[in-house]
ZAGUFI-480768 format. One record per atom (N, C-alpha, C, O): residue in one letter; x, y, z. Coordinates in steps of 0.001 Angstrom, whole numbers, padded with zeros to 6 digits, always signed. Layout:
BEGIN
aXYZ...
! end
This chain:
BEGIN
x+009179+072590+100759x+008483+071544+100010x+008461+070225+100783x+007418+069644+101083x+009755+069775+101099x+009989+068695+102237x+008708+068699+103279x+007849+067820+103346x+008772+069670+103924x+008377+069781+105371x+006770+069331+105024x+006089+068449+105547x+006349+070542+103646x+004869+070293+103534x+004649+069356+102994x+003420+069300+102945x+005234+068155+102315x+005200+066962+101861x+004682+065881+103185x+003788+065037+103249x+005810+066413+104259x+005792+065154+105251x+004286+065719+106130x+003613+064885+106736x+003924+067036+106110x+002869+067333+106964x+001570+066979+106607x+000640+066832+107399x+001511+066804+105035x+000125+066167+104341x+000070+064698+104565x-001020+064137+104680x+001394+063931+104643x+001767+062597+104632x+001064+062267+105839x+000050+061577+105949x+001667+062793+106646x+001176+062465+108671x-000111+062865+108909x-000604+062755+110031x-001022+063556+107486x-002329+064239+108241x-003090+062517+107394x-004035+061971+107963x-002762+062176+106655x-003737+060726+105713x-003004+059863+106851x-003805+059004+107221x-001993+059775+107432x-001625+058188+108172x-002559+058487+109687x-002861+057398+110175x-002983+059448+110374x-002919+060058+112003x-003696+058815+111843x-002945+057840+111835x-004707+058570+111737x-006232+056873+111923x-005260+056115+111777x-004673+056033+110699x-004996+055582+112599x-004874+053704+112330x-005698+053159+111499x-005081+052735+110521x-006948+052953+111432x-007646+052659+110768x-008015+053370+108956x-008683+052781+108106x-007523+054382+108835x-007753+054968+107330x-007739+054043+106301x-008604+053975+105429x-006441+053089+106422x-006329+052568+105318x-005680+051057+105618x-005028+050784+106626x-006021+050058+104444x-006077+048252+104609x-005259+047984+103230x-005690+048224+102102x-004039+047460+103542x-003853+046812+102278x-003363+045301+102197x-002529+044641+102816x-004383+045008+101003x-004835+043551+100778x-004158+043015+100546x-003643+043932+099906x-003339+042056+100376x-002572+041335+099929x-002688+039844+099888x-002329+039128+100823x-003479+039163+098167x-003492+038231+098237x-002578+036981+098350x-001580+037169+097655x-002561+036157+098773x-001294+034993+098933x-001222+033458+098503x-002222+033020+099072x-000744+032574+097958x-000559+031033+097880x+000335+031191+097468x+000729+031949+096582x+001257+029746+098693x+002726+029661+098536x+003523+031016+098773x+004425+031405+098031x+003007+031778+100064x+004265+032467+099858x+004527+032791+101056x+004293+033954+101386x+005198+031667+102238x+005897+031307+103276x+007301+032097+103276x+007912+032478+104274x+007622+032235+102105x+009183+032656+102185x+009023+034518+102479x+009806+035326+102978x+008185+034607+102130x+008146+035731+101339x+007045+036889+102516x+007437+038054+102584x+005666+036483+103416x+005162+036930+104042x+005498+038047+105245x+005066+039171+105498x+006510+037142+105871x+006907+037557+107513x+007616+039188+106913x+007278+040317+107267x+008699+038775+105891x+009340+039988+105597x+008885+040703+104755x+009575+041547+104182x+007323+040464+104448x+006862+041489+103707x+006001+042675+104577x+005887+043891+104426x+005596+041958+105309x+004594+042624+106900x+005518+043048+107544x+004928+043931+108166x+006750+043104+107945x+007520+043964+108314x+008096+045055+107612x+008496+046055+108209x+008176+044894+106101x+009127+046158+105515x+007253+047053+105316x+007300+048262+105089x+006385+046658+105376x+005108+047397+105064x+004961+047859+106363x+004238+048853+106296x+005296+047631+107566x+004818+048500+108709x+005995+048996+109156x+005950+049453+110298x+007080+049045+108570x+008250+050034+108826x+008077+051628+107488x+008371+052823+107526x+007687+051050+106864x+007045+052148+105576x+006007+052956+105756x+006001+054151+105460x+004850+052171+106377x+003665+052959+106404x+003032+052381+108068x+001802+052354+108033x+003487+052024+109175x+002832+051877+110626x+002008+052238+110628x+001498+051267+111188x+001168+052916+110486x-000073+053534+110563x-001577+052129+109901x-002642+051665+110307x-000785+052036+108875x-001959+051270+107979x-001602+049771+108328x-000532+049166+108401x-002982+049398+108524x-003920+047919+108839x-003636+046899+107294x-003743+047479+106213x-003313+045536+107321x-003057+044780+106371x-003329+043392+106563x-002970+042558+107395x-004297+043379+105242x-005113+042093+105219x-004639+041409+104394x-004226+041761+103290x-004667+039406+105272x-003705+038747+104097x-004730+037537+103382x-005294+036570+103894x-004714+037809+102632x-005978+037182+101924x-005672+035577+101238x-005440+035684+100033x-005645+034789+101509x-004850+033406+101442x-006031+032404+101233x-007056+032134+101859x-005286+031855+099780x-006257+030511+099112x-005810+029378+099918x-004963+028793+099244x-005955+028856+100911x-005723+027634+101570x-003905+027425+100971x-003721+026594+100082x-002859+028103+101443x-001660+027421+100511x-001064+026311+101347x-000803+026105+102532x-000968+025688+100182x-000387+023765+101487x+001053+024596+101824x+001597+024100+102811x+001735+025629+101304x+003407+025521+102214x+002959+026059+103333x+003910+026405+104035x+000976+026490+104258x+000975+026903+105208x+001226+028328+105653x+001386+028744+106801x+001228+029206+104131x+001086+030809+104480x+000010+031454+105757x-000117+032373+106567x-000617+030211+105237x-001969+031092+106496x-001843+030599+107649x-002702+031014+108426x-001175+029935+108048x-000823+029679+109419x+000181+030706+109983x-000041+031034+111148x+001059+031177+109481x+001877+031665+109529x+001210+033369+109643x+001580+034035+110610x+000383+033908+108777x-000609+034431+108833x-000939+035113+109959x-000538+036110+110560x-002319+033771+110143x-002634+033462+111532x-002088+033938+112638x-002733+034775+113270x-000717+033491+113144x-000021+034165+114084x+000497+034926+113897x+001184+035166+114890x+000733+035870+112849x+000912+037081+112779x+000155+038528+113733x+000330+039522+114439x-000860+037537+112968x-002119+038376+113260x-002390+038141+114387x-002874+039175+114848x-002359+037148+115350x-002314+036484+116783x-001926+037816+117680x-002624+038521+118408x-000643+037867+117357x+000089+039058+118021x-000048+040777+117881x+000188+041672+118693x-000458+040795+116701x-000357+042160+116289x-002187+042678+115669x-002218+042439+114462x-003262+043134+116045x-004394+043898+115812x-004537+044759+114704x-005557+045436+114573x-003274+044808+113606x-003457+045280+112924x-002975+044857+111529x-002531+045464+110554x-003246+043533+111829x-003149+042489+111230x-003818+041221+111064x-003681+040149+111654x-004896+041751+109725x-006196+040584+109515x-006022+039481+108628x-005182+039563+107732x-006692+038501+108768x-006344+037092+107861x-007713+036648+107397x-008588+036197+108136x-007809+036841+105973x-009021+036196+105288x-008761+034932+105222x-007540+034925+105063x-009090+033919+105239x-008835+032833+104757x-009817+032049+103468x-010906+032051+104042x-010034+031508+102337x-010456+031317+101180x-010270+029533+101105x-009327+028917+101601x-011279+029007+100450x-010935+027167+100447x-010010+026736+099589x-009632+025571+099711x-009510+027474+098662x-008611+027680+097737x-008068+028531+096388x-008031+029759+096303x-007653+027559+095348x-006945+029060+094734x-008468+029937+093971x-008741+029465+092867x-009255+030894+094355x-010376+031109+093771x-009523+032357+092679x-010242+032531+091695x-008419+033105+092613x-008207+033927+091427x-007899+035006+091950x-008558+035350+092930x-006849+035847+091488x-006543+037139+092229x-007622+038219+092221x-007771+039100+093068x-008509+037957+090887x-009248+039093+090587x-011092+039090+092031x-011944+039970+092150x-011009+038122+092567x-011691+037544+093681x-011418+038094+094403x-012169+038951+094871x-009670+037775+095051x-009197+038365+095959x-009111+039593+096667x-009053+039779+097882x-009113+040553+095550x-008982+041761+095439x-010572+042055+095450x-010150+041676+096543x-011587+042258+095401x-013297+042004+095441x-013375+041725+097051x-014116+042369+097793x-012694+040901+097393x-013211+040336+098575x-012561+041395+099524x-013411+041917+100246x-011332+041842+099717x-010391+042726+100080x-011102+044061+099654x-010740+045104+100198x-011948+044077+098849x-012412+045772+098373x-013646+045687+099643x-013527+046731+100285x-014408+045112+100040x-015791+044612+100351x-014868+044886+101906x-015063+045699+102810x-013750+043752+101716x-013980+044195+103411x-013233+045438+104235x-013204+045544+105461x-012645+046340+103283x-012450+047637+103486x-013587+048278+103786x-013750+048676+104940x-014587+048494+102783x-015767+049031+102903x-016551+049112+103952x-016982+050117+104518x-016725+047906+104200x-017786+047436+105586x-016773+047763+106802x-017168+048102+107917x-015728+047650+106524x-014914+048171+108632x-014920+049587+108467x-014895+050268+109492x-014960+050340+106973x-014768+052402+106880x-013614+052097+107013x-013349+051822+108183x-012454+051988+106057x-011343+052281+105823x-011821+053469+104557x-012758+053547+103762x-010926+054087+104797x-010962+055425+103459x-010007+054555+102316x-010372+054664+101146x-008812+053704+102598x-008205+053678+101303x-008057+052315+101633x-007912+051825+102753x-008128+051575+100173x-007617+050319+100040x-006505+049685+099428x-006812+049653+098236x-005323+049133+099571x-004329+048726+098180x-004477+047261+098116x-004974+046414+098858x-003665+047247+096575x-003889+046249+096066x-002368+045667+096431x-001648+046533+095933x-001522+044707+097010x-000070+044556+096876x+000194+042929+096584x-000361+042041+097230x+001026+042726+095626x+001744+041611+095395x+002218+040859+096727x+002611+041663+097572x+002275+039609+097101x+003209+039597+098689x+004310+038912+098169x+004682+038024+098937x+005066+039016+096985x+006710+039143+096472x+007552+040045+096235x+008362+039923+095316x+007519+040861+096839x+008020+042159+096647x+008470+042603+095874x+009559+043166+095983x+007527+042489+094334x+007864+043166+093450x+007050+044109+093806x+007926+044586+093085x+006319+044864+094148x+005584+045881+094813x+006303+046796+096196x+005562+047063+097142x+007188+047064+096213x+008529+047606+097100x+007489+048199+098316x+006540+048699+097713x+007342+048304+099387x+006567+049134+100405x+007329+050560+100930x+006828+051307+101770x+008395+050747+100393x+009241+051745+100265x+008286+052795+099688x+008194+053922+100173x+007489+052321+098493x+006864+053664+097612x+005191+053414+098615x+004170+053471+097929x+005063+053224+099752x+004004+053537+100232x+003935+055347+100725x+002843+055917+100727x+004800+055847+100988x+004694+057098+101801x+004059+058030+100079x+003421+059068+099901x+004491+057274+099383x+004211+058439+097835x+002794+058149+097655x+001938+059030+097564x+002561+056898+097604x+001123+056644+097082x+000299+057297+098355x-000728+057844+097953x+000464+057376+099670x-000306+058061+100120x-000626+059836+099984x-001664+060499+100003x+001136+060251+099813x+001072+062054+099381x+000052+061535+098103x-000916+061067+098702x-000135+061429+097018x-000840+061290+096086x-002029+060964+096373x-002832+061698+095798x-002544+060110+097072x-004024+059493+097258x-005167+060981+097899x-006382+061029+097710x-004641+061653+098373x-004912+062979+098776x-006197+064062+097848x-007123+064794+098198x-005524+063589+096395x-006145+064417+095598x-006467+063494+094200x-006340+063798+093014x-006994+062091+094923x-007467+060940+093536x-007982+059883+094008x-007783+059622+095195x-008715+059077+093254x-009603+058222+093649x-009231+056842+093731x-009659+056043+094563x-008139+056535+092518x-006831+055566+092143x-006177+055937+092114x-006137+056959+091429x-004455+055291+093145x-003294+055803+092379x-002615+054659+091833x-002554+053694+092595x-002136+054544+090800x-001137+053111+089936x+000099+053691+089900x+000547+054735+089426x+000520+052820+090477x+002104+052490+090653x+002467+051887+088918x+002251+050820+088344x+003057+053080+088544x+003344+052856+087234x+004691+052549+086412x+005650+053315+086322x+004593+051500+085933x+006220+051085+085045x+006241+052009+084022x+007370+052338+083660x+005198+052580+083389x+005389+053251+081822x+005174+054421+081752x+004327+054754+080923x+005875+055566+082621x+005431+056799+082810x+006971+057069+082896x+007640+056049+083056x+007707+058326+082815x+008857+058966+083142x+009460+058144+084858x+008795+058460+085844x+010412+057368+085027x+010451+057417+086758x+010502+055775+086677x+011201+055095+087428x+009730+055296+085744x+009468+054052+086115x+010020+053144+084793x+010379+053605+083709x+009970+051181+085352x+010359+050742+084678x+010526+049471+085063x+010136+049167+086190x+011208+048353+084117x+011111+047062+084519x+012847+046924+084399x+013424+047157+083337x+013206+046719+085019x+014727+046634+084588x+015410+045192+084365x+016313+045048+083541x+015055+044428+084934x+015280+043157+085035x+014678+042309+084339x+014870+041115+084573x+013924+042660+083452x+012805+041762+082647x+013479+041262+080961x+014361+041843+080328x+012799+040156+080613x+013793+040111+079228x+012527+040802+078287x+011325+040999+078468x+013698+041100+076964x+012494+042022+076225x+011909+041098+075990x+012710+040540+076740x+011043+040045+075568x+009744+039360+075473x+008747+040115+076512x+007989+041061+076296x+008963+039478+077566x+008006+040301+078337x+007623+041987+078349x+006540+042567+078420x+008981+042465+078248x+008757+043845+078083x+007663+044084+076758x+006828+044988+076755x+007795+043356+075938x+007044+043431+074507x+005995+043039+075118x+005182+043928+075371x+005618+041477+075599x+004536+041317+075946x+003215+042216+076586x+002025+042349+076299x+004300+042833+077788x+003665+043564+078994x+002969+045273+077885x+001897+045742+077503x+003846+045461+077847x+003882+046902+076918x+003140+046815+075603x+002676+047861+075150x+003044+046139+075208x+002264+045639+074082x+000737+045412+074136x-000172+045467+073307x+000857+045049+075848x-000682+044529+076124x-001466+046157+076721x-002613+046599+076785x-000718+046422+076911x-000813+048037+077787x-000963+049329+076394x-001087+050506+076732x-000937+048972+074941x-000972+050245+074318x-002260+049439+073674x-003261+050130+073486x-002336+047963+073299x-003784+047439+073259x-005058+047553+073834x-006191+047404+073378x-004579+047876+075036x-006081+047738+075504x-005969+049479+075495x-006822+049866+074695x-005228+050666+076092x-005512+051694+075629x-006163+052448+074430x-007029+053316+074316x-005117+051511+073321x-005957+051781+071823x-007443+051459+071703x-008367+052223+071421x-007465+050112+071990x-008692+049535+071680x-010146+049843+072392x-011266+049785+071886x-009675+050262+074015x-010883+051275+074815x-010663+052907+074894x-011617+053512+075384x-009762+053540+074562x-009324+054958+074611x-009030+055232+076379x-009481+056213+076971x-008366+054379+076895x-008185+054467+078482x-006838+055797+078493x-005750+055472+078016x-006930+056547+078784x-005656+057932+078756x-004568+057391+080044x-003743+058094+080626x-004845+055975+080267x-003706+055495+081823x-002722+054757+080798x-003111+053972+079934x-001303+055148+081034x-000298+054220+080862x+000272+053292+081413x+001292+052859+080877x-000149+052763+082513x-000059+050976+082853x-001227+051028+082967x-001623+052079+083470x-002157+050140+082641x-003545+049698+082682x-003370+048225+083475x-004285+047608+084020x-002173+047883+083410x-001854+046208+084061x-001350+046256+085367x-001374+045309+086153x-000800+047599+085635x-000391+047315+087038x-001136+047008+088272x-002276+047464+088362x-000727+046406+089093x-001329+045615+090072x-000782+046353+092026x-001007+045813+093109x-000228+047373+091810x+000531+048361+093006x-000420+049530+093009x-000139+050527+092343x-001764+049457+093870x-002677+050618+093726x-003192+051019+094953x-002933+050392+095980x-003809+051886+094941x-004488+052608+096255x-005807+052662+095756x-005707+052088+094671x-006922+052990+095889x-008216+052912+095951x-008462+053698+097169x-007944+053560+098277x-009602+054799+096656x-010730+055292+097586x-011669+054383+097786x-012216+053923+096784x-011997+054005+098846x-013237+053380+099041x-014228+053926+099083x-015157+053207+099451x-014592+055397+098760x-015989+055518+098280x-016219+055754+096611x-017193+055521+095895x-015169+056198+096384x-015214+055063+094440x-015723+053790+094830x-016951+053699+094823x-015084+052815+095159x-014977+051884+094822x-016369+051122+095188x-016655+050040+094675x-017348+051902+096282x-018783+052045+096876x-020093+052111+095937x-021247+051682+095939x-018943+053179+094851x-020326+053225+093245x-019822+052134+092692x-020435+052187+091626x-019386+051501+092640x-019099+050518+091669x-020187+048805+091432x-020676+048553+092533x-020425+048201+090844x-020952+046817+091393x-020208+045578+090796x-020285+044794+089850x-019374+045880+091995x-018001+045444+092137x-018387+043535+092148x-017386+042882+091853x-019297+042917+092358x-019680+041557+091898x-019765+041128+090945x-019662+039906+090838x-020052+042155+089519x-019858+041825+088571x-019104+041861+087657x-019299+041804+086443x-017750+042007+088554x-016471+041817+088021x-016101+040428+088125x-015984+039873+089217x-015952+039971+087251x-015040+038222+087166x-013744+038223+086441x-013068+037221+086676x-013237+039055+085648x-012205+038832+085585x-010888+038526+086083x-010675+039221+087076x-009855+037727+085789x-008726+037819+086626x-007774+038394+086211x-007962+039214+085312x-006072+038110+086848x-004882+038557+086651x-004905+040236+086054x-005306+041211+086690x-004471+040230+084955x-004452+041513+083854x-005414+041572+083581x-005693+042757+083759x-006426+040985+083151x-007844+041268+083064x-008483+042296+084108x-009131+043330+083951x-008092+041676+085114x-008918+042340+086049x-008535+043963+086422x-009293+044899+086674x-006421+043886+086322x-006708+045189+086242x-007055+046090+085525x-007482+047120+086046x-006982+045981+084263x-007468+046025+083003x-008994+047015+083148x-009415+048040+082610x-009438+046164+084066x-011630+046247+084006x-011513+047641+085188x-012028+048745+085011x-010797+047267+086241x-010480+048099+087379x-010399+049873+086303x-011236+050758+086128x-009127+049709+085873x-009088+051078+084997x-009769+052074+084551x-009852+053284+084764x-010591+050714+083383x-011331+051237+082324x-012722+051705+083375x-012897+052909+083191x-013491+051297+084142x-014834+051498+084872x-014176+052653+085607x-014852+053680+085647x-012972+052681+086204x-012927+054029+087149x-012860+055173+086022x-013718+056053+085954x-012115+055113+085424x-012255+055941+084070x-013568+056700+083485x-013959+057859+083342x-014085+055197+083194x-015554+055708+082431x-016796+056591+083163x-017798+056898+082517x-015998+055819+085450x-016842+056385+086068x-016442+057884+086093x-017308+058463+086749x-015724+058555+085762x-015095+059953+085854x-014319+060211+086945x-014014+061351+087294x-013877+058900+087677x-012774+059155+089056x-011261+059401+088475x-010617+058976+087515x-011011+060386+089653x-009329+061041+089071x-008521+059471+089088x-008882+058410+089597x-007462+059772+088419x-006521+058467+088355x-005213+059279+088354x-005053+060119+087468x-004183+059065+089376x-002826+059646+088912x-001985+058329+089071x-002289+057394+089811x-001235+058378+088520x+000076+057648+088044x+001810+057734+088622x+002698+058470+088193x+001889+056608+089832x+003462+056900+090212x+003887+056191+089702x+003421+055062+089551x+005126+056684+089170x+006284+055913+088869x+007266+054560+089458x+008311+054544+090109x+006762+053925+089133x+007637+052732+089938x+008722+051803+089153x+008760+051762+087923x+009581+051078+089979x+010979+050104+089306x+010044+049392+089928x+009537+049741+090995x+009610+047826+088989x+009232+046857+088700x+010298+046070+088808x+011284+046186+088079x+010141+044945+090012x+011374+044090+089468x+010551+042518+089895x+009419+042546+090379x+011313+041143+089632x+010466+040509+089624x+010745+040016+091332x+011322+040633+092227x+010021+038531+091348x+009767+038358+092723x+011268+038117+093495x+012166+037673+092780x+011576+038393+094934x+013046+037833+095337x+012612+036130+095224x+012893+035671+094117x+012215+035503+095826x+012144+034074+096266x+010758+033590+095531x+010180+034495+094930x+010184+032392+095492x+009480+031711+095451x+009016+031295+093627x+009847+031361+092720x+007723+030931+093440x+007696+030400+092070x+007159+031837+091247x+006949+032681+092118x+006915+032307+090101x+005879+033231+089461x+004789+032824+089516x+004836+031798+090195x+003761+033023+089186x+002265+032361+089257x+001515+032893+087821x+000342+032609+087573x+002472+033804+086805x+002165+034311+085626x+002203+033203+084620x+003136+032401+084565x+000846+033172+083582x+000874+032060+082628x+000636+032973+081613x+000697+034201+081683x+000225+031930+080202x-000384+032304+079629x-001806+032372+079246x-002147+032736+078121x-002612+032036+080137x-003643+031962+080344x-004000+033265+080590x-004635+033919+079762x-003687+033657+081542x-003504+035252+082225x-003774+036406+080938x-004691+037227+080905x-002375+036148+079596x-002461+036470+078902x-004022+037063+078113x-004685+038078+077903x-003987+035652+077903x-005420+035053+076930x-006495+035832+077080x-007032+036369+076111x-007104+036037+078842x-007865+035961+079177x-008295+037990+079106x-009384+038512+079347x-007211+038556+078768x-006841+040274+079447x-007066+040903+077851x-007577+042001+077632x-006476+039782+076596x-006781+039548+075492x-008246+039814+075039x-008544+040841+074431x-009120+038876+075349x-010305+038616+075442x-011175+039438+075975x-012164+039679+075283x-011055+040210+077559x-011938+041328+078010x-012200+042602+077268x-013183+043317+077073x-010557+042605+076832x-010763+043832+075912x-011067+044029+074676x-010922+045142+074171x-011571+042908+073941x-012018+042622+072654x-013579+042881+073155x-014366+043403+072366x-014002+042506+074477x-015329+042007+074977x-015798+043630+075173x-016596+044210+074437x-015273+044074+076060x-015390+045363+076437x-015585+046335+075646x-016112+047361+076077x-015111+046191+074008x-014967+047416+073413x-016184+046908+072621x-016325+047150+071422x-017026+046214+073328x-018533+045930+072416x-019103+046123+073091x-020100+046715+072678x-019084+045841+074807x-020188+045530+075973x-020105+047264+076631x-021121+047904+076903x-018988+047689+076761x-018848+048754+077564x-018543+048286+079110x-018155+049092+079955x-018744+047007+079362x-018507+046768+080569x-019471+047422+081499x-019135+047496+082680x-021059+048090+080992x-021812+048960+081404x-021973+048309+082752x-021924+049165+083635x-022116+047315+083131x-023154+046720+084205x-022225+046740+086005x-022592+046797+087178x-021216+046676+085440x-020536+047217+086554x-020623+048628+087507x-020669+048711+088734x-020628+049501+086674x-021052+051049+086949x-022718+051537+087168x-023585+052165+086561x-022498+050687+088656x-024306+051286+088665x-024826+052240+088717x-026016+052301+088410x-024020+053505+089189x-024427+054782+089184x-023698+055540+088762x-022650+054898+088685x-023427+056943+088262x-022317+057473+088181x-021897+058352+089408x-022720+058338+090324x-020732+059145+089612x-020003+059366+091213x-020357+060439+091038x-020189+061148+090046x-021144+060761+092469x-022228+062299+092727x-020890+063329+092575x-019714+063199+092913x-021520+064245+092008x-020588+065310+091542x-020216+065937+093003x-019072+066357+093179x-021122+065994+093983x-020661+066755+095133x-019837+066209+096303x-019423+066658+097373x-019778+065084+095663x-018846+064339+096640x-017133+063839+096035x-016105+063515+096630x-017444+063962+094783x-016323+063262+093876x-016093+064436+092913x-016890+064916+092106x-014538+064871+093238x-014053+066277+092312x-013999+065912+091114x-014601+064907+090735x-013281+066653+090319x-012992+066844+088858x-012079+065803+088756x-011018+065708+089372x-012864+064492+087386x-011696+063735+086613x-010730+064101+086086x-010733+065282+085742x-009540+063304+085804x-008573+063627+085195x-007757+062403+085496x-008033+061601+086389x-006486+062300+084487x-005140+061402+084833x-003700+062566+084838x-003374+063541+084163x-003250+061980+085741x-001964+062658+085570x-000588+061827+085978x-000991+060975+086771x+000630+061690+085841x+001493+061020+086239x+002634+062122+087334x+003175+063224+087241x+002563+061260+088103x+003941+062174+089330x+004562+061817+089251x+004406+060612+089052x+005921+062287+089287x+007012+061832+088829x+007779+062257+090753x+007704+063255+091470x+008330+061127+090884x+009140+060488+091874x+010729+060211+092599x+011581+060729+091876x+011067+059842+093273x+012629+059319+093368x+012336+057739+092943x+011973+056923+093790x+012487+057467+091861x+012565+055810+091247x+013431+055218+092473x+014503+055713+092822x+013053+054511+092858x+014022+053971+094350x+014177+052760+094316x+015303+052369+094625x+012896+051474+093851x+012546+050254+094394x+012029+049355+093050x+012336+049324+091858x+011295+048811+093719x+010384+047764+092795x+009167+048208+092666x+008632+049171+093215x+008418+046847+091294x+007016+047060+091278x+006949+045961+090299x+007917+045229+090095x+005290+045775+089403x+005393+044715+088532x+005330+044988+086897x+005421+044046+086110
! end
């Protein structure tokens, strides 16, 4: 099982180029250098883009010479804070256009552990999304006070109830993406942010009939720097899904995913060695 685990693993990493993961940034100097290192000791193979709202502590300079030195290491730069749900749009777009096969979505506080990269790739194999999941067998928030746990979990059986989404984190923000899903999509007319956005992400891959499986992840919060979670965030993830379960969110989904190219939907959850973090 081992052996054929690691032989499917090494056949998705062999391209340098296969796969980009995005990682938007402001204010997070402390937090960058050692995040681009524990991600290319995890997964070397894969290319990582740092997607940065102008932050005055100078992330993107820092960035910058990252990327100076190392080719497999790109730097968007943005005039400022334009919204994670942007970020991630802009990071989908420029996967697309270089032919990366997979895209992720990663926190750069390491509540998103790069430890669980080798899983999300065995998984990405046979799905179109994979979510790094707190609310499945495996996974969890351990460190969180119950408010949030209520909050988070609360917001996650809402928007399930209220759109019939069959995913149990709908909020998580630790994902992989096919980029030719993400090709049918019309991915501009997404504006939502924070939880919202992953929220919209879900429900459209869903509705588009792309597989979705589910890893298990330990969620923990950031080591260093400030949170950037409000209640606004809240409000706003509140609101889509009140919006959504009237609009359908139709206009996003311009086509549906050619049957001969895109297998049989479904969700399923894999269950894991719980090892690390996530959000």
């Amino acid at each position: 099982m081992v052996a054929e685990r690691d032989s499917r693993l090494a056949s998705l990493e062999k391209d340098a180029v296969r796969a980009i993961i995005a990682i938007p940034t402001y204010n997070e100097r402390e937090n960058i250098v050692n995040l681009v290192r524990a991600i290319q000791s995890a997964a070397p193979a894969t290319d990582i883009l740092i997607i940065d709202d102008n932050s005055p502590d100078g992330t993107g300079q820092i960035a910058d010479e990252m990327a100076a030195r190392d080719n497999t290491i790109h730097v968007m730069h943005r005039p400022g804070k334009l919204g994670l749900g942007t970020a991630y749009i802009a990071g989908f777009h420029y996967a697309i256009e270089r032919g990366y096969e997979f895209v992720f979505e990663m926190d750069a506080d390491f509540s998103h552990n790069p430890a669980y990269l080798p899983r999300f790739f065995e998984l990405a194999g046979d799905a179109d999304v994979v979510i790094g999941s707190r609310y499945v067998k495996g996974g969890g928030t351990p460190n969180w006070s119950p408010l949030r746990k209520f909050i988070s979990g609360g917001g996650n059986i809402f928007a399930r109830a209220m759109l019939g989404i069959p995913v149990h984190d709908c909020t998580a923000g630790y994902r992989c993406y096919r980029t030719a899903a993400l090709r049918t999509l019309n991915l501009d007319a997404i504006h939502a942010q924070g939880y919202a956005f992953q929220v919209e992400m879900t429900y459209n891959f869903w509705k588009s009939g792309f597989r979705i499986r589910e890893l298990p992840i330990i969620f923990e919060d950031r080591r260093v720097g400030k949170s950037k979670m409000s209640r606004k965030i809240f409000i706003e993830a509140f609101l889509w899904v009140l919006r959504a379960r009237v609009t359908g969110d139709a206009e996003v989904r311009r086509r549906p995913p050619a049957s001969a190219t895109m297998p049989e939907a479904g969700v399923s959850s894999q269950i894991g060695s719980a090892g690390d973090r996530q959000p």
